[in-house]
Backbone bond lengths (Angstrom), bond angles and torsions (degrees), N, CA, C in turn:
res aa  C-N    CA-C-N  psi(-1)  N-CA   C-N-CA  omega(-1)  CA-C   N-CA-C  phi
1 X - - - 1.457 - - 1.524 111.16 -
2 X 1.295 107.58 -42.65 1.614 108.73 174.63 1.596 120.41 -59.07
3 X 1.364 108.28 -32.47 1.214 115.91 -165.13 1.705 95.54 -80.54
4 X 0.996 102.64 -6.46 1.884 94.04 -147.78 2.354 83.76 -100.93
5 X 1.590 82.34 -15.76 2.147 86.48 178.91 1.371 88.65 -84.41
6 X 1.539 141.21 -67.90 1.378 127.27 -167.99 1.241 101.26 -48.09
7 X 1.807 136.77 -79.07 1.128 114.21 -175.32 1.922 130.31 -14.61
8 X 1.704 108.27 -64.61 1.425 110.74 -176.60 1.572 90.38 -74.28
9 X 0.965 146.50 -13.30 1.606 112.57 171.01 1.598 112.31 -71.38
10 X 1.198 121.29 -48.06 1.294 118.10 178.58 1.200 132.89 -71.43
11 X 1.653 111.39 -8.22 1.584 122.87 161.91 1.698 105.37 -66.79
12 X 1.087 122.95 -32.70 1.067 133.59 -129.46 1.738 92.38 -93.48
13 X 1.266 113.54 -58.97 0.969 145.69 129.85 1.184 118.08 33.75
14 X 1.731 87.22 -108.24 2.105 110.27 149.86 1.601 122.50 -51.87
15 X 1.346 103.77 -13.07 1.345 102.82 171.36 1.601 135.11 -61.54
16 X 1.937 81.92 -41.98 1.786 100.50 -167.62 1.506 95.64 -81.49
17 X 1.114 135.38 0.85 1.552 107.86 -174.23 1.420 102.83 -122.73
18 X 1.896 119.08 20.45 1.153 121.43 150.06 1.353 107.25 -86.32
19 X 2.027 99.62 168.24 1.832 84.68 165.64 1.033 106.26 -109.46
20 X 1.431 112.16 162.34 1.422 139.89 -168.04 1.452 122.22 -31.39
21 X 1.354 112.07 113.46 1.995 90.11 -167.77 1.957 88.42 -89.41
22 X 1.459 91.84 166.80 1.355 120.49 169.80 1.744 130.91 -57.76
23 X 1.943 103.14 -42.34 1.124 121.66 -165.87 1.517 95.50 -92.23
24 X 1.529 122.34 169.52 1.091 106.16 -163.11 2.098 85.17 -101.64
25 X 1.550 112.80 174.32 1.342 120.52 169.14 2.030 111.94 -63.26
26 X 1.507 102.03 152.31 0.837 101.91 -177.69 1.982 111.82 -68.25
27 X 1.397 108.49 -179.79 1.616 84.88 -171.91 1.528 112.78 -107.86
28 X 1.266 105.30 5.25 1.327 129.04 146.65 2.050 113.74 -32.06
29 X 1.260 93.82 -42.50 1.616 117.72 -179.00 1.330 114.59 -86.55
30 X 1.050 123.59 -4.06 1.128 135.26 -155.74 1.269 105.79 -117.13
31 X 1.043 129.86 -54.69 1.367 159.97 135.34 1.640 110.64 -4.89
32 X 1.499 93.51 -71.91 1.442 98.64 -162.83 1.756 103.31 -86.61
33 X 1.362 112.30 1.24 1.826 107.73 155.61 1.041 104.92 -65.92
34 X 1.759 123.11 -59.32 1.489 120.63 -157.36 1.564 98.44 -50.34
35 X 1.581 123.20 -50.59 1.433 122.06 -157.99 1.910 111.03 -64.49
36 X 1.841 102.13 -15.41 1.394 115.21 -164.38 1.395 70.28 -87.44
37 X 1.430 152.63 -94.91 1.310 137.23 -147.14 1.689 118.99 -44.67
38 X 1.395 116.27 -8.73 1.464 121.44 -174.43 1.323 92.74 -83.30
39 X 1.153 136.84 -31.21 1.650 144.24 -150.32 1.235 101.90 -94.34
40 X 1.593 115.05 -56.85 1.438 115.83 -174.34 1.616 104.04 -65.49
41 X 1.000 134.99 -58.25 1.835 130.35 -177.45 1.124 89.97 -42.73
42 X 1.616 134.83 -60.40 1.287 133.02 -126.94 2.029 85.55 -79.12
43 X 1.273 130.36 -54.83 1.457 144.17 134.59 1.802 104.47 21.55
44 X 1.635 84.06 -74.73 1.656 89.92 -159.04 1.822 111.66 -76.20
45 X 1.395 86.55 -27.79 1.729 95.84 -178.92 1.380 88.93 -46.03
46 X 1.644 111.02 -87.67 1.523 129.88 -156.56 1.461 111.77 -36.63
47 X 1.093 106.64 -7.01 1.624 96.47 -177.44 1.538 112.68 -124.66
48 X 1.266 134.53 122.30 1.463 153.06 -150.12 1.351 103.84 -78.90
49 X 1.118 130.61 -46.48 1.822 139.70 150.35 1.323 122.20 -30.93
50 X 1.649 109.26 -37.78 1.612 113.82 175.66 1.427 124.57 -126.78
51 X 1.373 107.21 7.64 1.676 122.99 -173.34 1.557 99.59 -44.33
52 X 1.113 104.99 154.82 1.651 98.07 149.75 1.352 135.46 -124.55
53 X 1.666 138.89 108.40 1.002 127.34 -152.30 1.426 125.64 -43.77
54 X 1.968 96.35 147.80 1.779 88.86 179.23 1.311 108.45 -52.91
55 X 1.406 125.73 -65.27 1.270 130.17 -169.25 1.276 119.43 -21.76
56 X 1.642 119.09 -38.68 1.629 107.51 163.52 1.377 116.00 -107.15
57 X 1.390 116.80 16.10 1.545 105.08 145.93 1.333 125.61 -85.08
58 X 1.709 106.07 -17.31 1.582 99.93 177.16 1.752 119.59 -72.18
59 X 1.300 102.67 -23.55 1.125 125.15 170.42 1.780 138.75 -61.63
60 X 1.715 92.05 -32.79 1.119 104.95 -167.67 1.572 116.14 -66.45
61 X 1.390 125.08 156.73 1.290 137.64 153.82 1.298 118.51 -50.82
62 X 1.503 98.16 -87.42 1.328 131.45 -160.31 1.677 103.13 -126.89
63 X 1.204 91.90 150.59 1.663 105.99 165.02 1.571 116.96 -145.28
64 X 1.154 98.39 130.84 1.648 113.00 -174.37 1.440 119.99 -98.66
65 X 1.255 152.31 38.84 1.443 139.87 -174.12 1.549 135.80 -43.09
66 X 1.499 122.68 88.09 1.436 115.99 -169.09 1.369 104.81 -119.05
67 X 1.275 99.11 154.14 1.618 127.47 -176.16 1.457 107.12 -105.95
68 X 0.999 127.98 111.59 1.684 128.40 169.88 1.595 119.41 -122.30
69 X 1.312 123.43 151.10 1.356 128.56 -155.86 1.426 102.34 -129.62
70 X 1.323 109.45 139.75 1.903 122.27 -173.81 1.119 91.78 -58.16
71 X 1.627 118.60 151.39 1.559 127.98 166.59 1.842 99.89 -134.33
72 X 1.142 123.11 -17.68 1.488 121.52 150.76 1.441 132.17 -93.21
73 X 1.149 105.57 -161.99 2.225 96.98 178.40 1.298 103.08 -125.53
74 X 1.196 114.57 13.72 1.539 116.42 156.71 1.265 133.16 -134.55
75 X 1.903 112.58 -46.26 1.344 135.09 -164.72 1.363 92.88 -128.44
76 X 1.839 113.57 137.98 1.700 113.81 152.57 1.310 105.91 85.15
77 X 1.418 97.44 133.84 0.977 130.91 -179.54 1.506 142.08 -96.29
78 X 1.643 164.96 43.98 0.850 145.31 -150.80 1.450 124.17 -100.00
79 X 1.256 112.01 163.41 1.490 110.55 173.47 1.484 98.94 100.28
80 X 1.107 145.12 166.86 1.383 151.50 141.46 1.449 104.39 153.08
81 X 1.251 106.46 -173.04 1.773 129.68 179.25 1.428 107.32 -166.13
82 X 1.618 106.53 171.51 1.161 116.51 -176.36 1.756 106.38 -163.75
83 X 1.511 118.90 -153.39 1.417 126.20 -158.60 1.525 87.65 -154.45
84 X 0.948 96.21 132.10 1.780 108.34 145.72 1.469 117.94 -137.05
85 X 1.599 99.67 162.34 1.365 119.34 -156.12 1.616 109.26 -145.06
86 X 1.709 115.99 114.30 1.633 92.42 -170.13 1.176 95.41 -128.24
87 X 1.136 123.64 177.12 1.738 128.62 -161.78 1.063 92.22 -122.63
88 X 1.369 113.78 128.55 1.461 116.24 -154.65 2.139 101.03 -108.26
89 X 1.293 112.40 174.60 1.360 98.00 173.87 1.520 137.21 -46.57
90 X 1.075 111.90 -12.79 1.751 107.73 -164.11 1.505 89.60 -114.13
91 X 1.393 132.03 3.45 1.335 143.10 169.76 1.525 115.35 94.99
92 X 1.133 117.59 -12.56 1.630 114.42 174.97 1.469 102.39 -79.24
93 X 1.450 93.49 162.86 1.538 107.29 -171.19 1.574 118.90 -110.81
94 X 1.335 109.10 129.54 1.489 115.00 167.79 1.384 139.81 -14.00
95 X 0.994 117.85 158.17 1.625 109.30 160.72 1.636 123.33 -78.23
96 X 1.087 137.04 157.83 1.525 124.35 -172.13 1.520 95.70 -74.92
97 X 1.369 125.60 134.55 1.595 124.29 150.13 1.344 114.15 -82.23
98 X 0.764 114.91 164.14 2.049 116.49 -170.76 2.463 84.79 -112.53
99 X 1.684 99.71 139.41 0.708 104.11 -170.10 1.800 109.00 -129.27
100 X 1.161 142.08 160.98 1.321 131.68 156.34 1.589 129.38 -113.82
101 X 1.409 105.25 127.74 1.379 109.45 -168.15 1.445 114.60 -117.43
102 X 1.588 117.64 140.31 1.362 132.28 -173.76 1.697 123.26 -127.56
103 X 1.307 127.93 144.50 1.420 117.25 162.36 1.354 126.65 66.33
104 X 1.128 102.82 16.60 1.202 129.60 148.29 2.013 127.92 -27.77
105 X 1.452 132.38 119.84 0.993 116.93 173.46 1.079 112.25 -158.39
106 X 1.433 124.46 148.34 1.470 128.51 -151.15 1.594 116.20 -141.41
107 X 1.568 145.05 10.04 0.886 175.73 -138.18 1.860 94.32 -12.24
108 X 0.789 121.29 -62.79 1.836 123.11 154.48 1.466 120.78 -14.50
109 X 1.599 100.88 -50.44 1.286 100.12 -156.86 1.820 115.32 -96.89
110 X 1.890 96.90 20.48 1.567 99.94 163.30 1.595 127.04 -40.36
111 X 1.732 110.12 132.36 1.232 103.07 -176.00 1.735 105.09 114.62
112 X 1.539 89.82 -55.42 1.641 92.73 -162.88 1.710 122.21 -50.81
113 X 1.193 119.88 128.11 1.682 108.26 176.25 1.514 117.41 -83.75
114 X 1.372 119.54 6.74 1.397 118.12 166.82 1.851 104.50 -169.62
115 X 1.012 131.10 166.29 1.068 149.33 178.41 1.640 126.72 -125.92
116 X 0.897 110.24 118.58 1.403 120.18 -175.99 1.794 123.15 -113.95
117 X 1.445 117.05 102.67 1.575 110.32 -143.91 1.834 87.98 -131.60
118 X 1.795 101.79 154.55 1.298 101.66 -177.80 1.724 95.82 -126.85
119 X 1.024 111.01 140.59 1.469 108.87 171.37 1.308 118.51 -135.80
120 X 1.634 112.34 105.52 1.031 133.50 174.72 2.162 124.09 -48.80
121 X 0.819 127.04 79.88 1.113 106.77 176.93 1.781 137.67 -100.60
122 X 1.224 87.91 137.51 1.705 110.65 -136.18 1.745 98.33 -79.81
123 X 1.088 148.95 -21.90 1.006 155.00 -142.57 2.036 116.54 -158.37
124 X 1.574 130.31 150.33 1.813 116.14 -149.17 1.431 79.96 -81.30
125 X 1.706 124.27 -40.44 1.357 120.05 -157.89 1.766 111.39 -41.04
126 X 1.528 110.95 -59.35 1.290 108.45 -165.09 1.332 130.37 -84.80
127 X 1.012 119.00 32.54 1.762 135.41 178.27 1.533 87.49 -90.99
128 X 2.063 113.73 -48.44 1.632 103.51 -144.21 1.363 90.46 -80.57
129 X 1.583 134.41 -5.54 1.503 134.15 173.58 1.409 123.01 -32.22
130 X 1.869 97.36 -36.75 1.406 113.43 -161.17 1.860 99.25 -81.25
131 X 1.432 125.35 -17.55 1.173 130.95 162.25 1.792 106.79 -35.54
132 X 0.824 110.68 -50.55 1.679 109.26 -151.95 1.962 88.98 -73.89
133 X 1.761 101.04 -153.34 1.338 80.66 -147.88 1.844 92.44 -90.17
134 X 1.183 95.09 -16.12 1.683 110.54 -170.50 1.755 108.12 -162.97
135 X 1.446 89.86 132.08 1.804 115.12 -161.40 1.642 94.74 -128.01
136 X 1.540 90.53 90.52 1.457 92.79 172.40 1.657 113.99 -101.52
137 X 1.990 97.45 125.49 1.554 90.69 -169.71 1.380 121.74 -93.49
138 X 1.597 95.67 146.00 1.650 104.85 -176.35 1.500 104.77 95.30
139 X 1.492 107.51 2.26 1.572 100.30 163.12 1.929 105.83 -118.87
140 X 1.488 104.86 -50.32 1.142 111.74 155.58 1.084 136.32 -84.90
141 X 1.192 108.52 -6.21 1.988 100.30 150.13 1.783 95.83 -151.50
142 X 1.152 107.62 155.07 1.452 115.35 176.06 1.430 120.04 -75.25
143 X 1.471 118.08 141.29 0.984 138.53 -132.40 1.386 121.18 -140.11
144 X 1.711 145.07 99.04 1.138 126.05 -170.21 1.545 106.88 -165.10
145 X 1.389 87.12 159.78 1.425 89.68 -158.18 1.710 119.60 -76.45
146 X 1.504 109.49 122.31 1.512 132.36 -179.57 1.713 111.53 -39.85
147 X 1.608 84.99 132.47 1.488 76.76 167.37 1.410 129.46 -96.68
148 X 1.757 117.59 164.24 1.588 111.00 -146.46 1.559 98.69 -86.81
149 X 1.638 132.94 -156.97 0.935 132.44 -156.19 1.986 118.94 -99.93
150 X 1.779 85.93 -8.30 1.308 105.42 167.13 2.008 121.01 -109.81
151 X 1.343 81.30 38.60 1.829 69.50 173.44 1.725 92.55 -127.47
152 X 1.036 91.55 132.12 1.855 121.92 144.84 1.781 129.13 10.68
153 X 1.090 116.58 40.57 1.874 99.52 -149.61 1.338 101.47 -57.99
154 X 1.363 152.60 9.40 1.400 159.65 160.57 2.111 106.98 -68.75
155 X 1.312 86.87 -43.98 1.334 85.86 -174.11 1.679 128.70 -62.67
156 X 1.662 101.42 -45.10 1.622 100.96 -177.47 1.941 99.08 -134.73
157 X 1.439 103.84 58.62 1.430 118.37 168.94 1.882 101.34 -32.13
158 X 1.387 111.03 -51.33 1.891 97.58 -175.51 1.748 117.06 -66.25
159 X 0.995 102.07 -37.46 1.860 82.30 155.96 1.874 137.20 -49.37
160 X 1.203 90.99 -35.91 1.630 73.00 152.45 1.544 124.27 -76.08
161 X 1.194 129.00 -32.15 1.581 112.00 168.23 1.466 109.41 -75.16
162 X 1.188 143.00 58.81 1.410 148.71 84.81 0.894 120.61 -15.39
163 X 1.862 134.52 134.07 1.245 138.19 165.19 1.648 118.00 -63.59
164 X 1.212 104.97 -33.74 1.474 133.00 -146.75 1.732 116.87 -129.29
165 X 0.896 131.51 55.73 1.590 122.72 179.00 1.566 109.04 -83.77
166 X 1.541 106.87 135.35 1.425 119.72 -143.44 1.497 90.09 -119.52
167 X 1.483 130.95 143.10 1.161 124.23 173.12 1.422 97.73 -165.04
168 X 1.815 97.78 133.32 1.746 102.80 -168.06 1.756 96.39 -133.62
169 X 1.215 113.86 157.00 1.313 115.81 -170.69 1.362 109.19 -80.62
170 X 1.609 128.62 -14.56 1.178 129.35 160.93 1.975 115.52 -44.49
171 X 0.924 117.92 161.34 1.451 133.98 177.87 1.821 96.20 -98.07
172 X 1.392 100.11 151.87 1.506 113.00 137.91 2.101 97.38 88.63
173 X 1.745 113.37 17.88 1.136 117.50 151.45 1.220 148.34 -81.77
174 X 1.738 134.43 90.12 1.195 115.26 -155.30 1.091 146.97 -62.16
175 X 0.986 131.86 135.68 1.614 121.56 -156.54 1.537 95.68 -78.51
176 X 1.216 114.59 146.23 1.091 154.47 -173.93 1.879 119.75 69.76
177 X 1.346 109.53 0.58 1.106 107.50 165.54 1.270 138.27 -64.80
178 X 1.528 105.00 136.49 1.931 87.83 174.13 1.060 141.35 -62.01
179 X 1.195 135.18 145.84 1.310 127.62 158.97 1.142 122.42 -144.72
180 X 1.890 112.83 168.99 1.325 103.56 -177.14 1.742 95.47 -134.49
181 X 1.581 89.19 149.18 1.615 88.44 -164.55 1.817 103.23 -132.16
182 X 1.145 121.62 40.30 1.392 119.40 165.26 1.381 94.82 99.90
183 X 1.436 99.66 -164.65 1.891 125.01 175.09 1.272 125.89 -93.80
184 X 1.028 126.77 134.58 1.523 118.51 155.68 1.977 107.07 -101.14
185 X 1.118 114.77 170.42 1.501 126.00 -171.56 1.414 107.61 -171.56
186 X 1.226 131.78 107.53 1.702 152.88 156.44 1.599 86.93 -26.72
187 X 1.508 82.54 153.64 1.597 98.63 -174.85 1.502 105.55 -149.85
188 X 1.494 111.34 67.73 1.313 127.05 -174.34 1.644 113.95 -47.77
189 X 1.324 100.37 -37.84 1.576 101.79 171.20 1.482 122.83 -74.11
190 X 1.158 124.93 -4.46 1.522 122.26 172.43 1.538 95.66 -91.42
191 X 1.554 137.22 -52.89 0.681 116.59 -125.26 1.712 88.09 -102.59
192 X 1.668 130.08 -3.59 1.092 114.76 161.11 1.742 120.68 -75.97
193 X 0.904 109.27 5.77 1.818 146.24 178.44 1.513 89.51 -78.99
194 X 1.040 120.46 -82.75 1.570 135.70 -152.45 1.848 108.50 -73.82
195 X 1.165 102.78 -22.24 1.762 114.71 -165.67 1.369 106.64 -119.14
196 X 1.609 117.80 -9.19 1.327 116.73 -162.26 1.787 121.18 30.31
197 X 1.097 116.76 61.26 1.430 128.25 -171.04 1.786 100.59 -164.50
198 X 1.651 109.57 133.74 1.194 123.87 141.53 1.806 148.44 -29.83
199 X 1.601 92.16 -17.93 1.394 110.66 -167.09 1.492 88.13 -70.50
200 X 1.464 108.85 144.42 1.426 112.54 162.00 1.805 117.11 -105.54
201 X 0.984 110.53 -159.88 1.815 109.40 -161.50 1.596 106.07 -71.52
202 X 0.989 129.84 -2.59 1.766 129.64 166.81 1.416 120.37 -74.51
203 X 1.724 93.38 -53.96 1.507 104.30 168.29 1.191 122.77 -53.20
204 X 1.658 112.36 -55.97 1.349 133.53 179.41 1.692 94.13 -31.54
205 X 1.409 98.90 -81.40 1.635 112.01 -145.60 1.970 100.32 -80.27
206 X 0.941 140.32 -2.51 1.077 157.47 148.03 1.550 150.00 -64.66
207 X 1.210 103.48 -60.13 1.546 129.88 157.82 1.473 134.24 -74.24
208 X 0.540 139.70 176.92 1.506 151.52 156.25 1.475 132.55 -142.26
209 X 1.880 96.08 47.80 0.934 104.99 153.33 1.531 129.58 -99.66
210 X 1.106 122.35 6.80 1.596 151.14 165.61 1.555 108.46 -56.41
211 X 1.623 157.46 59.35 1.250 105.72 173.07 0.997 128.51 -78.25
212 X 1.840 138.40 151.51 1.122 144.39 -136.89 1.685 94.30 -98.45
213 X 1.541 122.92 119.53 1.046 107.60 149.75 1.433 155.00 -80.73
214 X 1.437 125.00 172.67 1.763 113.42 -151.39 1.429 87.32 -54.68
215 X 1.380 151.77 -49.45 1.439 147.38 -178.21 1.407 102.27 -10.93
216 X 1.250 119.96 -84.20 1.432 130.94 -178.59 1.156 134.61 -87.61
217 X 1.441 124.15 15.20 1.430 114.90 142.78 0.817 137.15 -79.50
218 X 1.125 131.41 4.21 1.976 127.79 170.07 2.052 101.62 -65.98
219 X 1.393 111.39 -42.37 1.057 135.36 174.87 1.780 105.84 -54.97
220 X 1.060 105.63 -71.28 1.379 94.50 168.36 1.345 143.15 -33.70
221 X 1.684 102.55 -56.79 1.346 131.35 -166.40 1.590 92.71 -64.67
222 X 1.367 123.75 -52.55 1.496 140.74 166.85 1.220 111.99 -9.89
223 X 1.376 80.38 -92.00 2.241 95.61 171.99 1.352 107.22 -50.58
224 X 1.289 141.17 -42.20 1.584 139.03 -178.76 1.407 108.48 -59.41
225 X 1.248 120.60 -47.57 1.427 127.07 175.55 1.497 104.22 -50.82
226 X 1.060 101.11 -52.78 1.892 96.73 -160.32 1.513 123.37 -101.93
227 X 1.650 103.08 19.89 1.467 115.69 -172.59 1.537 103.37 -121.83
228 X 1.899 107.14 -29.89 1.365 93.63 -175.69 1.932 127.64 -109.45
């Protein structure tokens, strides 16, 4: 699984400093994001420095996993994608939609050649944010940084009513600070790629008229494990 995230990081990579093709990626590509977002959670779990408490996974809405790639030599980020995942009324969870992310910036994370960020979302409203054409977080919904797997949930109970809990594999983010970390934007064309279906991201993340193929249930089962 790890090998299969370095692989898509370094496609990804060579990707951004082509320009943009017309046709959409094969879904082969598509595929192996969802499995790159299984890797990175799976990443942050395993490690006690970046876990994220159950208490706000039991909580959570939605979860978004995106990967974004430096586009300067110091500051900022462009290019990337990600997955989201929302817990729908009867409590089971969605299929991942494949998402695209831009403009991104992290002042910490100088140096870094890509970024790998989880965003917890705390509340049903702000999953459907990502409907519109672009959901930039921490401007359109508030935004701050999650706490890690060793803090207290007795202590600062109002951080979970946050829209937005932000969590990056970098070190040295304060918890509860704001931040703002670029756009996210639905990517209806991958994901009729990935689902072979017309439905766009409402249906997707809403309905159950989607069934999920074996591709993306390990991903699922993932988040189910550690949310319920």
């Amino acid at each position: 699984m790890f090998m299969k995230k370095l692989l898509s990081l370094s496609l990804l990579a060579v990707l951004s400093l082509a320009p943009i093709a017309a046709t959409a990626a094969p879904r082969s590509e598509y595929i192996e994001r969802v499995e790159t977002c299984e890797a990175v959670l799976q990443e942050f779990m395993g490690n006690p420095e970046t876990a994220i408490p159950a208490e706000v996974l039991k909580r959570a809405r939605g979860i978004v996993i995106v990967n974004q790639f430096r586009a300067g030599l110091v500051l900022g980020v462009k290019d990337g994608w990600g997955v989201v995942l929302v817990r729908r009324p009867d409590n089971t969870w969605s299929v991942p939609a494949l998402l695209a992310a831009g403009e991104g910036s992290l002042g910490f994370q100088i140096g870094a050649s890509s970024i790998e960020t989880i965003y917890i979302l705390m509340d049903d409203a702000t999953p459907r944010l990502l409907f519109n054409e672009k959901f930039h977080v921490g401007v359109d919904a508030k935004a701050v940084a999650g706490p890690r797997s060793t803090w207290n949930e007795h202590s600062n109970l109002d951080i979970l009513s946050t829209p937005v809990l932000v969590y990056s594999m970098n070190k040295g983010l304060y918890v509860g600070a704001s931040v703002k970390t670029g756009y996210l934007t639905r990517n209806d064309e991958a994901n009729r790629s990935l689902y072979a279906t017309n439905y766009t991201l409402p249906e997707i993340l809403y309905s159950n008229w989607v069934t999920p193929p074996d591709e993306v249930k390990p991903l699922i089962n993932y988040v189910s494990s550690l949310t319920n």
